[in-house]
DSSP file (Angstrom, degrees, kcal/mol; ACC not computed):
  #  RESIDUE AA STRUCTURE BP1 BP2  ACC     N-H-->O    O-->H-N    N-H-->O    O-->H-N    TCO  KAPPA ALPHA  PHI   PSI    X-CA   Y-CA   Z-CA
    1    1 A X     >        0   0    0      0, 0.0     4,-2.0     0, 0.0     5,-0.2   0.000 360.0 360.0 360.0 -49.9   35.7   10.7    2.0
    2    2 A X  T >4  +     0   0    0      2,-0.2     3,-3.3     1,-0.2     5,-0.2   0.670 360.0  48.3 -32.1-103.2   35.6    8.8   -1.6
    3    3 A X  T 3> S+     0   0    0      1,-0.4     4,-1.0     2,-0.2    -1,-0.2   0.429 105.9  49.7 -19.4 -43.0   33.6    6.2    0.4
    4    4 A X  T >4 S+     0   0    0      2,-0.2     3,-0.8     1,-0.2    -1,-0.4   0.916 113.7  46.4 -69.1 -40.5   31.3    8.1    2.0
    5    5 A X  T <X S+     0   0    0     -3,-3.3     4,-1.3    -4,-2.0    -2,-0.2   0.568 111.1  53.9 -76.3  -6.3   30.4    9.8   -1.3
    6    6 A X  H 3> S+     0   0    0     -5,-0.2     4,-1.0    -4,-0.2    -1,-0.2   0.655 104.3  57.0 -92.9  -1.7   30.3    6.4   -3.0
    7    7 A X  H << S+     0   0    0     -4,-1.0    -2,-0.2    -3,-0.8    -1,-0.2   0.496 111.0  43.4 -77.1 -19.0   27.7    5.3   -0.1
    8    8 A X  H >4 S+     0   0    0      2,-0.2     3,-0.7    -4,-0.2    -2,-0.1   0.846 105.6  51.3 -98.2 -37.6   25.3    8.1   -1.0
    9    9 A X  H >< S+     0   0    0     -4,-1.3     3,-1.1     1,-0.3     4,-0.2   1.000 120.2  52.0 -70.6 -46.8   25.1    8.3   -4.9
   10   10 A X  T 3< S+     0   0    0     -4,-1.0    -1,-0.3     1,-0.3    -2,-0.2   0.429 125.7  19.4 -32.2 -24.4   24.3    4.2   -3.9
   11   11 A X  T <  S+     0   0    0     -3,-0.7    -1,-0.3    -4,-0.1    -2,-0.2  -0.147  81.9 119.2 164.6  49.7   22.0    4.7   -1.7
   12   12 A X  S <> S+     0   0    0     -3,-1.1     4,-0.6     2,-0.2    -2,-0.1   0.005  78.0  54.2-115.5  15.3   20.6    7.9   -2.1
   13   13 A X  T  4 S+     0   0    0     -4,-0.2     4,-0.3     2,-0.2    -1,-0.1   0.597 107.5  54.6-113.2  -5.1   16.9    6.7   -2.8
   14   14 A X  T  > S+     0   0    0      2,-0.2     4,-1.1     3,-0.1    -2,-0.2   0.317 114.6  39.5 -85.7  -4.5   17.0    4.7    0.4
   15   15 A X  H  > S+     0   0    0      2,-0.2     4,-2.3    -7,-0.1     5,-0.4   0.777 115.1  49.0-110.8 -53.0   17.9    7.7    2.2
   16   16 A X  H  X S+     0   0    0     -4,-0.6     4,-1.4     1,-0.3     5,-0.2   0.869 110.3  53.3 -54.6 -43.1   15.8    9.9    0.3
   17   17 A X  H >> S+     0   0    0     -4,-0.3     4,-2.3     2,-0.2     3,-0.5   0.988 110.8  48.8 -55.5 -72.7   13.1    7.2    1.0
   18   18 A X  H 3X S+     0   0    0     -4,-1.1     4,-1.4     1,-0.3    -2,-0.2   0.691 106.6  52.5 -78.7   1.6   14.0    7.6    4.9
   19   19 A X  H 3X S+     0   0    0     -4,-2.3     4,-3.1     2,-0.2    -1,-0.3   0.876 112.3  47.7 -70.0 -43.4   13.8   11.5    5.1
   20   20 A X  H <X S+     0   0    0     -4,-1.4     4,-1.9    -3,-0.5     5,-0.2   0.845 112.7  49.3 -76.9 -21.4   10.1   11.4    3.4
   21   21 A X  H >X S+     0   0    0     -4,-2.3     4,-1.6    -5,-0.2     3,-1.0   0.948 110.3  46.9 -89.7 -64.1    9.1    8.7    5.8
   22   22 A X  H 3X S+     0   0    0     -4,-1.4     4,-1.9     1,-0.3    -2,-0.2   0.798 118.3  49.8 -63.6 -26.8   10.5   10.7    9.2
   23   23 A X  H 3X S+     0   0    0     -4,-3.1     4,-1.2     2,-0.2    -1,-0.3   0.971 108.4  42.7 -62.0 -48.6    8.7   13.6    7.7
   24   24 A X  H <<>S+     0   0    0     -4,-1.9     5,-1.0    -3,-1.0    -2,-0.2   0.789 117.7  50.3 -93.4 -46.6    5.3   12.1    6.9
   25   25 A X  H ><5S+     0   0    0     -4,-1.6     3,-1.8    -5,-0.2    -1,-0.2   0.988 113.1  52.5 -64.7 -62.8    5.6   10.1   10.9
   26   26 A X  H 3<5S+     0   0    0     -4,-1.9    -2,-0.2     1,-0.3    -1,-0.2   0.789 121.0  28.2 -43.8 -54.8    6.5   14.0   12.2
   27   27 A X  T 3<5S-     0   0    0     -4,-1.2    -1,-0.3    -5,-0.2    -2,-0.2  -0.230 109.3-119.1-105.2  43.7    3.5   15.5   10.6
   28   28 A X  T X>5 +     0   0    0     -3,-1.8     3,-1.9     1,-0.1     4,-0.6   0.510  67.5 138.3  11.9  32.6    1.0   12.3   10.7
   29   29 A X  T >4< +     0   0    0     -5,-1.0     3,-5.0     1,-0.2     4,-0.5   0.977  59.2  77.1 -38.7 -72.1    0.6   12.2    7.0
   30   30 A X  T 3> S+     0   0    0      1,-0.3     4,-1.4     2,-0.2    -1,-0.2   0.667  93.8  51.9 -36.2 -13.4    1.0    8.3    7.6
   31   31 A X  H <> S+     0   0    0     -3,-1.9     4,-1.5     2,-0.2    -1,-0.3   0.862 112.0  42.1 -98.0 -13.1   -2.7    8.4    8.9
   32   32 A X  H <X S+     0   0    0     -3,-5.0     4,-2.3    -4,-0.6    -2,-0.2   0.974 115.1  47.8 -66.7 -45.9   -4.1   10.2    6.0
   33   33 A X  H  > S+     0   0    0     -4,-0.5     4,-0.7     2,-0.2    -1,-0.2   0.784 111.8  50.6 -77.7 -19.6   -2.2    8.2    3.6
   34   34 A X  H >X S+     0   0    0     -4,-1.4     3,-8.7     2,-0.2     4,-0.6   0.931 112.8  52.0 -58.7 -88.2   -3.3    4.8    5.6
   35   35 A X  H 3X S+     0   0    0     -4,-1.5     4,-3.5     1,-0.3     5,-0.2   0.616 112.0  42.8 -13.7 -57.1   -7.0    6.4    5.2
   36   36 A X  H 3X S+     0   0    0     -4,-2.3     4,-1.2     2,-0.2    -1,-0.3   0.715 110.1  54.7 -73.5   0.9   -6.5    6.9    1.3
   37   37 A X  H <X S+     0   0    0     -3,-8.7     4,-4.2    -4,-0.7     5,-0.3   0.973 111.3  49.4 -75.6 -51.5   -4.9    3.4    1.0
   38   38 A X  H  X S+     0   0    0     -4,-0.6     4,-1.6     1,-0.3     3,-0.2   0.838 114.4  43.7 -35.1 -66.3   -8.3    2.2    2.8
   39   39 A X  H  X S+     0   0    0     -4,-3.5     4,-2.8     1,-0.2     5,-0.4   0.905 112.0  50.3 -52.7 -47.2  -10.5    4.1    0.4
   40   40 A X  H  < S+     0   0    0     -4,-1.2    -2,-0.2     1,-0.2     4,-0.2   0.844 107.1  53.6 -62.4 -37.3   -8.8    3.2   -2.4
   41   41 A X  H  X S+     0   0    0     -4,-4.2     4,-1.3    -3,-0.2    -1,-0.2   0.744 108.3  53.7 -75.0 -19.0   -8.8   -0.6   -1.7
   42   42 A X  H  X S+     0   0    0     -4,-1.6     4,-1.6    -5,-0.3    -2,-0.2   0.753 104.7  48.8 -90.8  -6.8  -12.4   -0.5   -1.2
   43   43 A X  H  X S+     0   0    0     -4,-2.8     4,-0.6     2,-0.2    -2,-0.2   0.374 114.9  48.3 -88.9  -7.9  -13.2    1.0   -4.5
   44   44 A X  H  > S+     0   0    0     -5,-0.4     4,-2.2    -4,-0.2    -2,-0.2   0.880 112.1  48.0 -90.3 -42.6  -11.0   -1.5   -6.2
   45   45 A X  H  X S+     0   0    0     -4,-1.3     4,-2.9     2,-0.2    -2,-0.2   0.948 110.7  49.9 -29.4 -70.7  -12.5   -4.1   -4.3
   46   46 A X  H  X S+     0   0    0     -4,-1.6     4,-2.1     1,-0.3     5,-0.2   0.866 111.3  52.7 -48.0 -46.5  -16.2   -2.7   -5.2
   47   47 A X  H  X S+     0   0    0     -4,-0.6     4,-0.7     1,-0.3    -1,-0.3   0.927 106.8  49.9 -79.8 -50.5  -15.3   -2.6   -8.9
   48   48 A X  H  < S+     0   0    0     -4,-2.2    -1,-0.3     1,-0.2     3,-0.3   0.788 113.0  50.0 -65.8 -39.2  -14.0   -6.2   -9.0
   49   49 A X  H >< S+     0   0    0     -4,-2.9     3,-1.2     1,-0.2    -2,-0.2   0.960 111.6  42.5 -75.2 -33.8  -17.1   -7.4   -7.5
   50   50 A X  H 3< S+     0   0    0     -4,-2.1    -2,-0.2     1,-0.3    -1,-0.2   0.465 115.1  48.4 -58.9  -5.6  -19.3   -5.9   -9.3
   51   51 A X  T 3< S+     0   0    0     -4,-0.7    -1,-0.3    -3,-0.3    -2,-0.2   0.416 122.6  35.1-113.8  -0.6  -17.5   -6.6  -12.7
   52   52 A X  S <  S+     0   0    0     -3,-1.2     4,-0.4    -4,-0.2    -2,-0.2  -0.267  80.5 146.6-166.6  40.4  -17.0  -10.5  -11.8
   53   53 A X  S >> S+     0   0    0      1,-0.2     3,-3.1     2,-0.2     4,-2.1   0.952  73.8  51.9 -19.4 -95.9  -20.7  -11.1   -9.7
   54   54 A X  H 3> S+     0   0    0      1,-0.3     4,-1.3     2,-0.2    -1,-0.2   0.689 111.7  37.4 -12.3 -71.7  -21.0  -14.3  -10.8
   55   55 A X  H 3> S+     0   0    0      1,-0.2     4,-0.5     2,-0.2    -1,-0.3   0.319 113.6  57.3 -89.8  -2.4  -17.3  -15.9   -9.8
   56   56 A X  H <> S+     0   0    0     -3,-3.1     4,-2.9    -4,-0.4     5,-0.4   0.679 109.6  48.5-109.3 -31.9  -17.1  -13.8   -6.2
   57   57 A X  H  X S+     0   0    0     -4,-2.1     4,-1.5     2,-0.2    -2,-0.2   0.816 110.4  50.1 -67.7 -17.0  -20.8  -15.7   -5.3
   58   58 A X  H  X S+     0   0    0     -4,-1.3     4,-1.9    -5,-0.3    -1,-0.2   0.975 115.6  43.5 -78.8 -52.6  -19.2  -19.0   -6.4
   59   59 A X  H  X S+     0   0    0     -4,-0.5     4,-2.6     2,-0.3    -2,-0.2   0.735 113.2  49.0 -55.0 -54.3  -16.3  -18.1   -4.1
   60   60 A X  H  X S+     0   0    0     -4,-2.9     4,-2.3     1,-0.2    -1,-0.3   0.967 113.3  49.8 -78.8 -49.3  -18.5  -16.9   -1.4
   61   61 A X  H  X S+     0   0    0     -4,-1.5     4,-2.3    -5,-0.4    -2,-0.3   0.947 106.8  52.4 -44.8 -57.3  -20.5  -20.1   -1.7
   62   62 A X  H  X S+     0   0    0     -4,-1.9     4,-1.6     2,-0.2    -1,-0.2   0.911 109.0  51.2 -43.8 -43.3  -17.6  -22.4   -1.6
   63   63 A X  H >X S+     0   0    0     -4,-2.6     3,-1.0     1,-0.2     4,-0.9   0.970 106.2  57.4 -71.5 -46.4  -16.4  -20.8    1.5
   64   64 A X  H 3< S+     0   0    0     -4,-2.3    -1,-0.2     1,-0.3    -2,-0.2   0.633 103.8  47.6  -7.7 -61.1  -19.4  -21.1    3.1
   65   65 A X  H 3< S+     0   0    0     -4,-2.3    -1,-0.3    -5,-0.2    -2,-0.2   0.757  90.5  75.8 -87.0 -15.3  -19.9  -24.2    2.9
   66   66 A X  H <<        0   0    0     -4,-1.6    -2,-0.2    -3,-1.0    -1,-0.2   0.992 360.0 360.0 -23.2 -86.0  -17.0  -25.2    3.9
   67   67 A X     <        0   0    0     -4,-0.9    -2,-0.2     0, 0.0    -1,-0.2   0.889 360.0 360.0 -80.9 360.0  -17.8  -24.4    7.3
């Protein structure tokens, strides 16, 4: 029984971790939270291009020519 209780305080935020995830798959949270990842990477995205114009057109250019 020691062991078993020393397996949980050890590795109770990896269990805690895999209850929140079987919940979130049960009630299809995981597509909302995909959906806010989405949003959220394209407003970091937007802000970074607009805040470094210049250095994403040299980028774009480069690639470009490339092919």
């Amino acid at each position: 029984m020691e062991q078993f209780r020393d397996f949980l305080v050890r590795y109770r935020g990896a269990i805690i971790g895999g209850i929140i995830a079987i919940i979130c798959l049960i009630f299809k949270i995981h597509e909302f939270l995909i959906g806010c990842l989405i949003i959220i990477a394209g407003i970091l995205i937007g802000n970074y291009v607009q805040q470094n114009k210049e250095k994403v057109k040299n980028k774009i250019r480069e690639i470009v020519d490339k092919w």
